[in-house]
KOLNUNU-25070 format. One record per residue (C-alpha): residue number from 1; residue in three letters; x, y, z. Coordinates in pm, 1 decimal. Layout:
% residues N
<r n="NUM" res="ala" x="X" y="Y" z="Z"/>
...
END
This chain:
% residues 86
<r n="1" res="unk" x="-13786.4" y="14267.5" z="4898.7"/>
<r n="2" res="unk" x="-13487.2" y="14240.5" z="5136.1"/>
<r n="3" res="unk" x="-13125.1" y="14388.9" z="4956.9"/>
<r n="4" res="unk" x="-13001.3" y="14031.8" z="5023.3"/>
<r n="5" res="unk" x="-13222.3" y="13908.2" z="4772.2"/>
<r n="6" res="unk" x="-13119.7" y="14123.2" z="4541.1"/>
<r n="7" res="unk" x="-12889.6" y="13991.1" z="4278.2"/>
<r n="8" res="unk" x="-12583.8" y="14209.8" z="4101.5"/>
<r n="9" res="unk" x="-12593.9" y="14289.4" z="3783.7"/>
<r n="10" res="unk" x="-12325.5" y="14046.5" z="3693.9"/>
<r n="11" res="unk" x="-12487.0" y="13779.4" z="3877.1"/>
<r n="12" res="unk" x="-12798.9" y="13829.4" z="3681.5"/>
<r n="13" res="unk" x="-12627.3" y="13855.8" z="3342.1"/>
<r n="14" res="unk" x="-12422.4" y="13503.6" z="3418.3"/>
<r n="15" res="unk" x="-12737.1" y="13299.2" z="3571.0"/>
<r n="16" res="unk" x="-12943.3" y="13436.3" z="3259.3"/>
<r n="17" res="unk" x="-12652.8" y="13333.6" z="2991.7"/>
<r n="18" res="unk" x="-12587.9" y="13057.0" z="3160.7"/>
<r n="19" res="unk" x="-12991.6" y="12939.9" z="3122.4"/>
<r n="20" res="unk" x="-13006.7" y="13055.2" z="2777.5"/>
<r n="21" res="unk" x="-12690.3" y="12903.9" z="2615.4"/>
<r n="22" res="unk" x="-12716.4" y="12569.7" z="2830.6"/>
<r n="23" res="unk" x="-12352.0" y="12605.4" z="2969.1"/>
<r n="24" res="unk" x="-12275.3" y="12575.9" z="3357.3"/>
<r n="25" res="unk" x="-11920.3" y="12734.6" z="3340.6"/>
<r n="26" res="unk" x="-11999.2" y="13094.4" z="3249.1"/>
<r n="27" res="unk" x="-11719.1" y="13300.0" z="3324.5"/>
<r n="28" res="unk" x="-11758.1" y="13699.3" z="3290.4"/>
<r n="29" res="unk" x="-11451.7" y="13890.0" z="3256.8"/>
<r n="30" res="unk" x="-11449.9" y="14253.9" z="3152.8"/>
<r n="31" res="unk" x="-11342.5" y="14132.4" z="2760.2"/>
<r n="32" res="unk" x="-11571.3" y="13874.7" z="2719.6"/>
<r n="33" res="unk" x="-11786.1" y="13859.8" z="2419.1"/>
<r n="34" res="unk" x="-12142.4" y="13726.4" z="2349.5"/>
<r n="35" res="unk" x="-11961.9" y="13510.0" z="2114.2"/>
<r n="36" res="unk" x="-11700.0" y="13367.2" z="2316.3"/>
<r n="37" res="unk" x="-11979.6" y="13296.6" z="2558.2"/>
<r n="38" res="unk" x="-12144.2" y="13064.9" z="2304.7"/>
<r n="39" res="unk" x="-12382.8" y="13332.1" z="2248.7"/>
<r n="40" res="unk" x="-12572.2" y="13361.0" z="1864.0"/>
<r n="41" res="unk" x="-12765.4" y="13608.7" z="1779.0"/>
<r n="42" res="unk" x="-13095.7" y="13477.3" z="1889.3"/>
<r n="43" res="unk" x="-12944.4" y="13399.1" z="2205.9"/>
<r n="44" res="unk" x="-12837.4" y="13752.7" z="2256.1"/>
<r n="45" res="unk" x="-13200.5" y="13890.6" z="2154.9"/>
<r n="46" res="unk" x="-13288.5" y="13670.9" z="2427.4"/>
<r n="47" res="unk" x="-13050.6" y="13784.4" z="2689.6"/>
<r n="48" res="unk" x="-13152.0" y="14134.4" z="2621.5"/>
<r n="49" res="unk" x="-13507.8" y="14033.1" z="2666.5"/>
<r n="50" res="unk" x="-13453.4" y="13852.1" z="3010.7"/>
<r n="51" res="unk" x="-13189.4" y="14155.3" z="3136.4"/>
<r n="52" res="unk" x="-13481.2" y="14406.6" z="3030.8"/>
<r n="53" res="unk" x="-13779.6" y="14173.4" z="3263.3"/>
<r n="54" res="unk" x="-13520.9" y="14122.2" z="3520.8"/>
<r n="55" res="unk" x="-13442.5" y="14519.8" z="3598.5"/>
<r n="56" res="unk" x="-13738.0" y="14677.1" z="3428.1"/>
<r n="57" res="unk" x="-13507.2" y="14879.0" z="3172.5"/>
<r n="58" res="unk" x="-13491.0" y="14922.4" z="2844.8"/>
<r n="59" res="unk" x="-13169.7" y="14910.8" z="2696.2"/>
<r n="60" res="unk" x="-13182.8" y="15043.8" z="2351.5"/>
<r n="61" res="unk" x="-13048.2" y="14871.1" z="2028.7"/>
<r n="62" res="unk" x="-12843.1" y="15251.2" z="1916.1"/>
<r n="63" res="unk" x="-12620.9" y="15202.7" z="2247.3"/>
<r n="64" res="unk" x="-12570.4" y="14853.3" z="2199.5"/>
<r n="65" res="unk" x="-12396.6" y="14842.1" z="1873.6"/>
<r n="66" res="unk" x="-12101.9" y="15035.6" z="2041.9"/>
<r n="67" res="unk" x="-12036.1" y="14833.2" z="2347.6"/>
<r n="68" res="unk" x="-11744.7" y="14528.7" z="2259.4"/>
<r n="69" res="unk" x="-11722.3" y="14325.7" z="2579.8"/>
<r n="70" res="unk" x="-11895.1" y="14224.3" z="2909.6"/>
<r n="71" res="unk" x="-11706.2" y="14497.2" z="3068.4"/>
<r n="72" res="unk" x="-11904.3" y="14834.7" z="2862.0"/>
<r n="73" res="unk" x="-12215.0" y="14576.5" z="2892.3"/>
<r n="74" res="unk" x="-12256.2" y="14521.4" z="3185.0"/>
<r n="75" res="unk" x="-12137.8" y="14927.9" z="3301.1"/>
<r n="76" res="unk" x="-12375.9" y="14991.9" z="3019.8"/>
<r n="77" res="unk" x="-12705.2" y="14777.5" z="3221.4"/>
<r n="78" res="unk" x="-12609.4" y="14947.6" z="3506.6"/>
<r n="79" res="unk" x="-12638.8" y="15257.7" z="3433.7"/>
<r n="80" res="unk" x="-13002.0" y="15219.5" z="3290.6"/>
<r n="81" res="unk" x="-13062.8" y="15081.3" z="3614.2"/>
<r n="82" res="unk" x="-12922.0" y="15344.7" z="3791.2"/>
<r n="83" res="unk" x="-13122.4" y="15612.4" z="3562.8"/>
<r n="84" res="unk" x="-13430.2" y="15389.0" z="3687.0"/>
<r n="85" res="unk" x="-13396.4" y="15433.9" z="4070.4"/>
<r n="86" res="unk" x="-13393.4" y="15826.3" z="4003.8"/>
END
């Protein structure tokens, strides 16, 4: 796999909420929240679920609870990623 293929974070998280909640104008800002996104909590189960396949991580329910917005989030994903690649 090519880096061009490979999408950002961000770009994964939006084209994955935006399948799950069935909304085309997903906008990610730093202080978003799962619920201003439209997001339940079945929906965010889900989102978890398809970030985990997507990057092979686990992101663990402990370090969730903390995070607020789209901003610690999506730092949050990263840095499992990161940890991955080590």
């Amino acid at each position: 796999m090519t880096t061009e293929n490979i999408l950002t974070v961000e770009e994964t998280l939006r084209n994955i909420v935006k399948k799950i909640t069935r909304k085309e104008d997903v906008v990610l800002t730093p202080t978003t929240t799962f619920k201003e996104l439209g997001a339940d909590s079945l929906d965010v189960v889900q989102i978890l679920v398809a970030l985990e396949e997507a990057f092979d991580i686990e992101l663990v329910d402990e370090d969730l609870k903390s995070l607020n917005n789209m901003g610690a989030f999506i730092g949050y994903v990263k840095k499992k990623v990161a940890e991955k690649k080590k």
